[in-house]
C-alpha positions, -999 to +999 in steps of 0.1 A: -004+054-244+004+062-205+041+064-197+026+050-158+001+028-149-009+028-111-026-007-108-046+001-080-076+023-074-067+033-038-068+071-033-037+071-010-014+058-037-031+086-064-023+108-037+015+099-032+023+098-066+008+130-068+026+144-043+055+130-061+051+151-093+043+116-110+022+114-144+003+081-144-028+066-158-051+046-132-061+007-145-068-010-114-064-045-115-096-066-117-085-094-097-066-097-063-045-128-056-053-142-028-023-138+004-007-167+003-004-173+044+022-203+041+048-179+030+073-153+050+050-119+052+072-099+028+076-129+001+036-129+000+029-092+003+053-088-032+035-116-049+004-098-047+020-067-056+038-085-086-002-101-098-014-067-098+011-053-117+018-083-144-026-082-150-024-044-157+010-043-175+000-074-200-016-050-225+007-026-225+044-037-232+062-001-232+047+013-200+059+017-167+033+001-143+032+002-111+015-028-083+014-024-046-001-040-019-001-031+022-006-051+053-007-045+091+012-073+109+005-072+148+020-109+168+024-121+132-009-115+128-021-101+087-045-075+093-059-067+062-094-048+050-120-052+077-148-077+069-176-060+083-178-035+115-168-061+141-136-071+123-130-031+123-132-029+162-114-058+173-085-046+146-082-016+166-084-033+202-054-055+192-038-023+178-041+003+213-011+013+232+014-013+210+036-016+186+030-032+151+046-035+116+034-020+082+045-037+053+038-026+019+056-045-014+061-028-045+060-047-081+075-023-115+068-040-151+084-026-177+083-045-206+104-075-201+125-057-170+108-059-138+114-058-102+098-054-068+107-045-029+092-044+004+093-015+032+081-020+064+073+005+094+067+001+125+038+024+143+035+025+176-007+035+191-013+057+221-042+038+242-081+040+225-110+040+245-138+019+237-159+049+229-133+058+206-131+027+186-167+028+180-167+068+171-137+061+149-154+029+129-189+051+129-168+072+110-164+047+081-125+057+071-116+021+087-135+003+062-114-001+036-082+002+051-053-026+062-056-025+096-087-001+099-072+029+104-059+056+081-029+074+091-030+103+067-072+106+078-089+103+117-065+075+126-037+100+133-053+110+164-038+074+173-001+074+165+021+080+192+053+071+170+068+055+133+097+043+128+100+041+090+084+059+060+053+077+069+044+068+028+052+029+031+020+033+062+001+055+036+005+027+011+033+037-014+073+040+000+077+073-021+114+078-020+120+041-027+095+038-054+108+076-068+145+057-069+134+028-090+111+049-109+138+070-126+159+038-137+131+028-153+121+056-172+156+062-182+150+030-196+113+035-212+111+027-248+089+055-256+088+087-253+085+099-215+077+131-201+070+117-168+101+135-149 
């Protein structure tokens, strides 16, 4: 049995936790809980998190597992996985030369313990061209990110500025996640080699 689960197939967050000297299983979850826009931003950002996690972690009672989730908020505005090409470019038109937010919620189930945050960051975009938006989407790296853009891929060529975790952009808040990750192992019922 895995000590970690990562709920989630997304190569960013393999990629953080590898960084991170993290051992983990991937299980992604099957299902994705729909946003639920009524609430405040974070509030419904952590309840998908916390689905993803509770689907994965129902089998497996002893293990760590980790849920995430990430949006782009621009003018209170969710900007989540493009639809289709169009929804990529007129993402990335409401995101030249301006501020927005990054929020990403974190869900941990550990047997009966479990918990959950939210980081946010704010990214500031130099201005893009026309030409560049439809280079950039030709590309294909928007297509299945929040936001259509990729911070750690093309999109770089984009940021003027964070202010905030470059990881909670990337999709996982590292040294947030690495704090509550330790508690928890500390705490793991079986035998854990993770750290």
């Amino acid at each position: 049995m895995p000590d970690i689960i990562l709920a989630s197939a997304s190569p960013r967050r393999r990629e953080i936790l590898d960084l991170m000297g993290v051992t983990y299983t991937v299980i992604p979850a099957k299902t994705e809980l729909p946003m639920d826009r009524t609430l405040p931003i974070e509030r419904a950002v952590l309840q998908v998190a916390r689905a993803k996690a509770e689907e994965v972690a129902a089998p497996y009672p002893r293990t760590v597992v980790i849920g995430a989730d990430t949006v782009v908020v621009v003018d209170d505005t969710i900007l989540g996985k493009p639809k289709n090409v169009d929804d990529a470019k007129a993402m990335l038109r409401q995101l030249s030369n301006r501020e927005h937010r990054v929020v990403t919620a974190v869900w941990i189930c550990n047997g009966e313990q479990s918990e959950g945050f939210v980081d946010s960051a704010a990214v500031t975009f130099m201005p893009i061209t026309e030409d560049e938006i439809v280079e950039y989407v030709a590309s294909g790296e928007p297509m299945d990110k929040a936001g259509a853009y990729a911070i750690q891929g093309r999109g770089m060529r984009y940021v003027r500025g964070i202010k905030g975790d470059f990881y909670t952009v990337m999709g996982l808040p590292s040294a947030r996640l690495y704090d509550v990750l330790k508690k928890h192992m500390m705490n793991c019922q079986t035998k854990c080699n993770t750290f």
